[in-house]
Steps between C-alpha positions, in 0.01 A plus 500: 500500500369573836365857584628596810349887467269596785306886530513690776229743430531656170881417550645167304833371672678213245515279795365491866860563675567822664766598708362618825530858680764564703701146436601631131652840517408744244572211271796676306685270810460212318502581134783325472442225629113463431349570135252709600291507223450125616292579756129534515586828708731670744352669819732774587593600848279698651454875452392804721549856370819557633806301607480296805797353690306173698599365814833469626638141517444266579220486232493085366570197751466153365219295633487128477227466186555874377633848596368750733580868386422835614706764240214736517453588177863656382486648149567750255194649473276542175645799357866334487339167422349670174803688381777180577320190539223529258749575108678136587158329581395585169799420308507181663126450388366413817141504629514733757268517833529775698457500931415771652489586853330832656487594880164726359222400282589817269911373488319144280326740309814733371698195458228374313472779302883554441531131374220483279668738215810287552599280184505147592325492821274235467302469791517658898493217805389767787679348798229599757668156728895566609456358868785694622498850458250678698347762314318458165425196307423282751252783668299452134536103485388431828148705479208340236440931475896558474549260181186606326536882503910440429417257182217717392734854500754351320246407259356767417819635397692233262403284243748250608392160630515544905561204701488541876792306722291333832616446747418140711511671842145464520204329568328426165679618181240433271334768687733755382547363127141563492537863636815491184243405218227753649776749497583481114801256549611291182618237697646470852809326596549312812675394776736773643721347734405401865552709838747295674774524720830315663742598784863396558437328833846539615502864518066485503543794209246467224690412168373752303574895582102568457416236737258353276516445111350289244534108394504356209639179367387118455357525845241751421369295135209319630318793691542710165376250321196469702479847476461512127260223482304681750515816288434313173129444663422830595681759181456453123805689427812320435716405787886511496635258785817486698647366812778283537530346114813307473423306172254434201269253739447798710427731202245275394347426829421886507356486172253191565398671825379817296826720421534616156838581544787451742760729652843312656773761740628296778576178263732781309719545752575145556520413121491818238494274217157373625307664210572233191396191744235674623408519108660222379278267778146673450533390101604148607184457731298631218666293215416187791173625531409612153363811635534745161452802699651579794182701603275238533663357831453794678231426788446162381546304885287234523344527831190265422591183673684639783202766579327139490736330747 
């Protein structure tokens, strides 16, 4: 029997799977489709206080290796999120991660606070990294200052595992992973999607209604990658990857390069009955590899012989 558990902090997911902010709903979407109990976890859509409406479309164009998309953060907002969302989650036995989103340092502390004496919340992803929205998150994931003092309220509020959302759009993430851990972060997660851009060159209009918006996507796997295994050098909390997984050999490619656990959203879209081969082909590679525990790959690249070369 091979033990594919993995801890995020003090939290224990069954597996190392999680659906991925934003690319997953509230995850009542696909209850009927996806046991959700199967998962390691689900990471909600993000929340702010109140309702938000996003950007007007277009919001998601198709790139050649992934999908650009700018929607701005739409949702519900916590309060409705709590009282609708949250009753099914539990029934339905999933682990639940929270995102949260604030325009003000104080907005991630209420939410915080309002989520921690909510049954079933397991653990809040602070998405301090949306590249397209202009106030907010991105103010706090962009400054070493910004994520520390964000990561630090929050915990000194909740009991909850916290794990921070980067965001790639900058020079050195381990930099800010580090800031994370100094902050009181359980673990961070990482990467956000990239700033990109494309334009309809027949009527030379950008394709997206906010100009810019985020990729994601196959194209963006080995930069996140890199990413992580950068991060895995500097932090000694656990590291949740994502960016462009399509399939178990990219879920495990995370892991050896120093993830503990994985997150897949744009793969979702293309395929929502991903979850089971994601599964089903991280137990084959172990049975192959007669690795008992699936935590013992994690950071395990051998970069001996090619530091060498």
């Amino acid at each position: 029997m091979r033990d594919l558990s993995v801890d995020i902090g003090s939290l224990r997911l069954a597996n190392p799977v999680i659906a991925a902010s934003g690319c997953f709903g509230y995850g009542v979407e696909y209850a009927e489709a996806v046991d959700l109990s199967t998962l390691g976890g689900v990471a909600v859509k993000g929340l702010f206080l109140s309702e938000r409406e996003g950007h007007p479309p277009e919001r998601i164009v198709e790139t050649p290796s992934g999908m650009l998309n700018a929607i701005g953060l739409q949702g519900i907002g916590v309060h409705r999120f709590v009282r609708e969302k949250m009753p099914e989650l539990r029934q339905r036995r999933a682990t639940v991660i929270v995102n949260i989103c604030g325009s003000t340092l104080d907005e991630y502390v209420e939410l915080a606070r309002i989520l921690s004496d909510v049954e079933g919340v397991a653990a809040l992803e602070l998405n301090i990294s949306c590249p397209n929205i202009k106030e907010g998150g991105i103010t706090f994931g962009c400054s070493l200052h910004g994520t520390f003092d964000v990561v630090n309220a929050v915990r000194k509020v909740t009991r909850l595992p916290i794990v921070p959302k980067l965001t790639p759009n900058v020079t050195d993430v381990a930099a800010f992973a580090r800031a994370a851990e100094e902050g009181g972060a359980d673990a961070v997660s990482l990467v956000n999607t990239f700033l990109a851009m494309m334009i309809d060159v027949e009527t030379r209009r950008p394709k997206l209604s906010n100009i810019v918006g985020g990729l994601s996507g196959p194209a963006i796997r080995p930069i996140a990658v890199r990413m992580v295994y950068e991060c895995r050098q500097t932090v000694r909390i656990p590291i949740i990857g994502m960016g462009g997984i399509a399939d178990a050999r990219d879920a495990l490619e995370f892991m050896i390069a120093g993830a503990s656990a994985v997150q897949v959203g744009t793969a979702n879209f293309v395929d929502p009955m991903i979850w089971p081969k994601l599964l089903d082909g991280i137990r084959a590679y172990m049975e192959r590899h007669q690795i008992a525990r699936l935590s013992d790959l994690v950071g395990t690249v051998d970069t001996g012989a090619v530091a060498e070369a």
